[in-house]
C-alpha positions as CSV (number, residue, x, y, z in Angstrom):
1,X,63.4,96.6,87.8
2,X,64.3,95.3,91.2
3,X,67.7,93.9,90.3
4,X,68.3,96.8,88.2
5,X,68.2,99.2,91.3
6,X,70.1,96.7,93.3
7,X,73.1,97.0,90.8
8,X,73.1,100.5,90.6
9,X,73.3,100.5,94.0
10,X,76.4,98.0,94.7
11,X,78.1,99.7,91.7
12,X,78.0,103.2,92.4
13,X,81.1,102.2,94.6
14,X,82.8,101.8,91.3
15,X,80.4,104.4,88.9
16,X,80.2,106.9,91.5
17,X,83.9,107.6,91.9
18,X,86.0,110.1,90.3
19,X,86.9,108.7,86.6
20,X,90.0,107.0,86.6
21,X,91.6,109.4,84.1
22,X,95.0,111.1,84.6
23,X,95.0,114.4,86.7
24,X,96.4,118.0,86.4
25,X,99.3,117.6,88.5
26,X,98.3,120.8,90.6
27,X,95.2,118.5,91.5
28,X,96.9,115.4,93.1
29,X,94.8,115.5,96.5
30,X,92.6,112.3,97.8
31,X,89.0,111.8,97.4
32,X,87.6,110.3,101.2
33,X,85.1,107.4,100.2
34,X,82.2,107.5,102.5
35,X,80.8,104.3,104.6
36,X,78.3,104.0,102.3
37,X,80.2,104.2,99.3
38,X,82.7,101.2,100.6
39,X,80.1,99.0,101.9
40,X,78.9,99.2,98.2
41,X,82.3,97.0,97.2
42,X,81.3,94.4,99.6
43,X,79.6,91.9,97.0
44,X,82.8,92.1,95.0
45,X,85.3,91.5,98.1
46,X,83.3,88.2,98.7
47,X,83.4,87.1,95.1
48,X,87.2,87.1,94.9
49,X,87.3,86.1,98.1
50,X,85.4,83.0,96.9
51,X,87.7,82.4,94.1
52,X,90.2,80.8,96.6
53,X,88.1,77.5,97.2
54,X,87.8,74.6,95.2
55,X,86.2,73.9,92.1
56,X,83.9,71.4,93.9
57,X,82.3,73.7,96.2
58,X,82.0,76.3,93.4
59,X,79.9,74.3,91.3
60,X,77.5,73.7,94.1
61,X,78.2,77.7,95.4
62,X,78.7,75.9,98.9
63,X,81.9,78.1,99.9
64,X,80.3,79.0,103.2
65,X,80.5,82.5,103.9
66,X,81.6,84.0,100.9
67,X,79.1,82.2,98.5
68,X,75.9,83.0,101.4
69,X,77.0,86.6,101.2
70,X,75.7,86.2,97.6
71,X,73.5,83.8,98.0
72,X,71.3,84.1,94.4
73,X,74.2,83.8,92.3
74,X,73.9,81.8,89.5
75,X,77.4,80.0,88.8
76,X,77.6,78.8,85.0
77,X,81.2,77.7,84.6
78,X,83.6,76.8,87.0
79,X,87.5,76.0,85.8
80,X,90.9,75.7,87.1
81,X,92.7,72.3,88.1
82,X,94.4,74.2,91.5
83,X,97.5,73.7,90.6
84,X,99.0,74.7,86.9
85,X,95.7,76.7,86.2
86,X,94.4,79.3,88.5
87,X,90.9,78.0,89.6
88,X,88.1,80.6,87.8
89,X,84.2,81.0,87.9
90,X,81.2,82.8,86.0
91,X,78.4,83.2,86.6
92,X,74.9,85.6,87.0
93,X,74.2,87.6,89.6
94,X,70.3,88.2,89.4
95,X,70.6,90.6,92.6
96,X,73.3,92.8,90.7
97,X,71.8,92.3,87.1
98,X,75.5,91.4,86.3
99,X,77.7,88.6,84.8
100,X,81.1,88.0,87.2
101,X,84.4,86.4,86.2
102,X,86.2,85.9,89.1
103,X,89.9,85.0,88.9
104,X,91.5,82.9,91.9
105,X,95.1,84.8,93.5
106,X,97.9,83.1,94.8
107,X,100.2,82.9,98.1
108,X,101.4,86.4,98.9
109,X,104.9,85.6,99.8
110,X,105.5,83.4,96.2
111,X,103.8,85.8,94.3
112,X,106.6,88.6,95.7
113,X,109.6,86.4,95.2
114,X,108.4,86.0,91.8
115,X,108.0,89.5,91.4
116,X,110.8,91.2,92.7
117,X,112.7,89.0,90.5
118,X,114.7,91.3,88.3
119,X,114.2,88.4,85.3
120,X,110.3,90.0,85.3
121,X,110.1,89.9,81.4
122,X,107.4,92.7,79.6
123,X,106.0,90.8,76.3
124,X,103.6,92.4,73.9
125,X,99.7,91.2,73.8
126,X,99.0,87.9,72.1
127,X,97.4,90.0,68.8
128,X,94.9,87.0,68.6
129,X,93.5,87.6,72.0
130,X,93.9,91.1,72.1
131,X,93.3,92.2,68.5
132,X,94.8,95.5,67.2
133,X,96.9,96.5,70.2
134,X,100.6,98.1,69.5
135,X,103.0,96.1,69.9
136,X,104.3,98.9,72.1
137,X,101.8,97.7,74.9
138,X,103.6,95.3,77.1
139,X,102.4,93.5,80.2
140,X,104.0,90.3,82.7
141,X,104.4,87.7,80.2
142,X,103.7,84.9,83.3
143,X,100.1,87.1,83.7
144,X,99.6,87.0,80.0
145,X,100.2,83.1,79.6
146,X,98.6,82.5,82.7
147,X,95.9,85.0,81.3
148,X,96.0,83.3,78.1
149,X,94.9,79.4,79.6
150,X,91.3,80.3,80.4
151,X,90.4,83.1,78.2
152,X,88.5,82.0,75.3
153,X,86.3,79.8,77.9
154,X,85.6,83.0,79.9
155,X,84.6,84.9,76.6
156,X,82.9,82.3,75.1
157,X,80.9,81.7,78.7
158,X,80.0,85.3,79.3
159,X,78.9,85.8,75.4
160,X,76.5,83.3,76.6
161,X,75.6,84.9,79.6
162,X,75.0,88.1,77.7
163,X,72.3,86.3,75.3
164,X,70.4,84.3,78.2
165,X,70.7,86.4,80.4
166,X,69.7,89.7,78.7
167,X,72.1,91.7,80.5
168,X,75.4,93.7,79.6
169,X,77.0,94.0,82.5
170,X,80.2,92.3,83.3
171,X,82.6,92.5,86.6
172,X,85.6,91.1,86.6
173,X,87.0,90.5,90.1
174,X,89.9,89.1,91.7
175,X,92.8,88.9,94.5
176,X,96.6,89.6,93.9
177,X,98.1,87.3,91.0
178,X,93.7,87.0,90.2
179,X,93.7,91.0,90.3
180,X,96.0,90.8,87.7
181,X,94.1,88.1,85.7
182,X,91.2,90.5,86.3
183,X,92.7,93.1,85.0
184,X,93.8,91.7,81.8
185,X,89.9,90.8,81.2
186,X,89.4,94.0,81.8
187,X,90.8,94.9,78.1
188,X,90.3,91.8,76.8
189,X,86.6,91.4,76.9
190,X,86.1,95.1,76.1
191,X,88.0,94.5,72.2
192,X,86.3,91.4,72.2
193,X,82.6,92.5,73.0
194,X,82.6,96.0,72.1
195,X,79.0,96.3,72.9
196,X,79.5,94.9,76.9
197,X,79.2,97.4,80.0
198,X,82.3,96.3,81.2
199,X,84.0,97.2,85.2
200,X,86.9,95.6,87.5
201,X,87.0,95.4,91.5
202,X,90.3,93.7,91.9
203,X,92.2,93.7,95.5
204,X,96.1,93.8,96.2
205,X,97.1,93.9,92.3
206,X,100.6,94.0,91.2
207,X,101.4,96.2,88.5
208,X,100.6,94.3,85.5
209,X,102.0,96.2,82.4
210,X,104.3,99.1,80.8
211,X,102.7,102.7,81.2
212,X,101.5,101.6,77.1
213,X,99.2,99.2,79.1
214,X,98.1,101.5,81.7
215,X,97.3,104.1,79.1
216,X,95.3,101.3,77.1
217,X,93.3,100.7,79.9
218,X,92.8,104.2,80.8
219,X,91.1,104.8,77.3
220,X,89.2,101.9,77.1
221,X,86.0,102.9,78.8
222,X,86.4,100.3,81.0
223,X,85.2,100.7,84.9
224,X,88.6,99.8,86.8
225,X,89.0,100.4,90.4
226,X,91.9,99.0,92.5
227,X,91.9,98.3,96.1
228,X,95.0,98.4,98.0
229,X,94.8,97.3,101.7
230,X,96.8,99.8,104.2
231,X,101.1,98.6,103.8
232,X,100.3,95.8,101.6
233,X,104.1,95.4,99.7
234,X,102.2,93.8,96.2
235,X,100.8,96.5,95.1
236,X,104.0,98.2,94.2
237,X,105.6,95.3,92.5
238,X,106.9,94.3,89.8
239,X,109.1,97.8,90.6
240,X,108.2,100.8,88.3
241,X,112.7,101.0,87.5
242,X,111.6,97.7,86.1
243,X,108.9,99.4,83.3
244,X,105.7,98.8,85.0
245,X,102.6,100.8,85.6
246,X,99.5,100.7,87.1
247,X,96.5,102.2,84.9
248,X,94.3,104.7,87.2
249,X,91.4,103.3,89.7
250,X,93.5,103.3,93.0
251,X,91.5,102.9,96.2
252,X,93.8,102.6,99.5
253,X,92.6,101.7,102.6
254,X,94.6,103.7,104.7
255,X,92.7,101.9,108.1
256,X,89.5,100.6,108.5
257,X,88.2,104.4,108.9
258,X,89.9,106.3,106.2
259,X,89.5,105.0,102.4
260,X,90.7,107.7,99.6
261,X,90.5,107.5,96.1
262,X,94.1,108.3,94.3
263,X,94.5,110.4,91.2
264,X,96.9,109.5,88.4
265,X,98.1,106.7,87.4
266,X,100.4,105.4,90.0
267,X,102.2,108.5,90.6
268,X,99.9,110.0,93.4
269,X,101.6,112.4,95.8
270,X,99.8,112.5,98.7
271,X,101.3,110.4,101.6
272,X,97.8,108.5,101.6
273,X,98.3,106.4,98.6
274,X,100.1,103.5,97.9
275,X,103.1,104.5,96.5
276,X,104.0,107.2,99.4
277,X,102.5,105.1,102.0
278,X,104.6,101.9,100.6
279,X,107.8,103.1,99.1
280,X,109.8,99.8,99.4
281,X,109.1,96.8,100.3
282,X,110.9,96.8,103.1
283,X,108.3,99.6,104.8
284,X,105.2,97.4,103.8
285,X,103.5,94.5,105.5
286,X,102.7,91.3,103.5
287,X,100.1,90.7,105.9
288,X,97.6,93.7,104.5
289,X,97.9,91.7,101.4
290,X,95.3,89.3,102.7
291,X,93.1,92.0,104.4
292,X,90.7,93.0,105.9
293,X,89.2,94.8,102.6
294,X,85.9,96.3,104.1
295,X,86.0,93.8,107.2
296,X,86.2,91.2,104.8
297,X,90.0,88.8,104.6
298,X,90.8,86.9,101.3
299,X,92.7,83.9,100.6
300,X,92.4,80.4,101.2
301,X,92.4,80.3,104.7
302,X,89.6,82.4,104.7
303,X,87.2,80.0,102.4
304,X,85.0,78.9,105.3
């Protein structure tokens, strides 16, 4: 009972929102997120900020702060060869009655060259991994192979989880390029395990899809929120002339005192959110992209 109130309590900063469905457009105004509600993200931040060390220290949870910060979790499978694989973990969190998959990012400045590339190619779903999805629904082909490498271990490792475990809650977490990885679970393990309680906290996410994808994940009764760190330039690439979207869920830390939830799906009006805030890169700062998200910085330098 005790880890069951603890995990409402961290996730009512992701249940207690508004529901990340599109808006009236006469209703496009911000929803202020009090103290308490961001402090509930906290547990998340530090998981994706943990993502970022080795696989070494993973297995052992010895990633110093990050790991203390959630100091009962329970890691199960640790992957990723930090190089051609992006380094990944799962695990159970008895605190938070919840299964995480946590997806490692990458470094900000690559990740934008790569994404303001006008060569950034929209494939359809790999039908075996996502089964029954139009063909219509595109996403970042690189995200989906990248996506593609680890997912079967992830599903495999969390149907495990499920069973020994006796829970149904899964988070999926991650940092920019992991954000995105994150994001793709998101749908992934919802086709995949119908019967799973299934949310996202990912941090700095590029878009990932076409609006086909953001739709999907709209409908898919999935809990996806979004955090976007004050000018950070990745959330608002790859561009939207180039065919991408990002589904609802956007959370913008405007400063360290002002966090607002954003309505639609990436075509929020109010000068708070992302998109008005950021409308090129060349008005953003790649330095947000690493932080501080709730006090907390993420990236490798920050695995201490």
């Amino acid at each position: 009972m005790h880890s069951l109130l603890l995990f409402s309590a961290a996730l009512s900063a992701l249940q207690g929102l508004t529901s990340a469905k599109p808006v009236d457009l006469l209703r496009r105004t911000v929803t202020p997120l009090s103290s308490t509600q961001v402090a509930g993200f906290a547990p998340f931040t530090q998981f994706a900020r943990a993502a970022y060390c080795g696989t070494d220290i993973l297995q052992d949870w010895t990633c110093g702060e990050a790991c203390a910060a959630n100091s009962d979790f329970e890691v199960s499978l640790v992957g990723g060869n930090d190089d051609s694989v992006q380094n990944y973990f799962v695990g159970f969190s008895p605190s938070l009655d919840a299964i995480i998959v946590a997806h490692e990012g990458t470094d900000p400045t690559q990740l934008l060259s790569d994404l303001t590339d006008v060569e950034v190619l929209l494939g359809s779903l790999d039908s075996t991994l996502f089964p029954g999805v139009s063909s219509s629904v595109e996403v970042h082909t690189g995200f989906a192979d990248e996506h593609a490498l680890t997912a079967n271990a992830i599903l495999a490792e969390v149907r495990s989880l499920m069973n020994s475990k006796a829970t149904n809650n899964v988070v999926a977490v991650g940092h920019s390029l992991g954000g995105a990885l994150a994001e793709l679970d998101t749908v992934f393990l919802r086709l995949n395990i119908p019967s799973a309680s299934i949310s996202a906290m990912t941090y700095g996410t590029p878009r990932v899809g076409n609006p086909a994808w953001a739709a999907l994940v709209d409908a898919s009764n999935v809990n996806f929120k979004r955090i976007d760190n004050e000018l950070d330039i990745i959330p608002i690439v790859p561009g939207r002339f180039l065919g991408y979207q990002h589904p609802a869920g956007e959370i913008h830390i405007v400063s360290s005192s002002n966090v607002v939830e954003c309505p639609g799906d990436d075509d929020a009006t109010d000068p708070q959110c992302q998109i008005q805030s950021v409308p090129n890169i060349l008005e953003g700062d790649i330095l947000n992209h690493l932080g501080p998200y709730e006090g907390i910085s993420i990236g490798t330098i920050f695995c201490t």
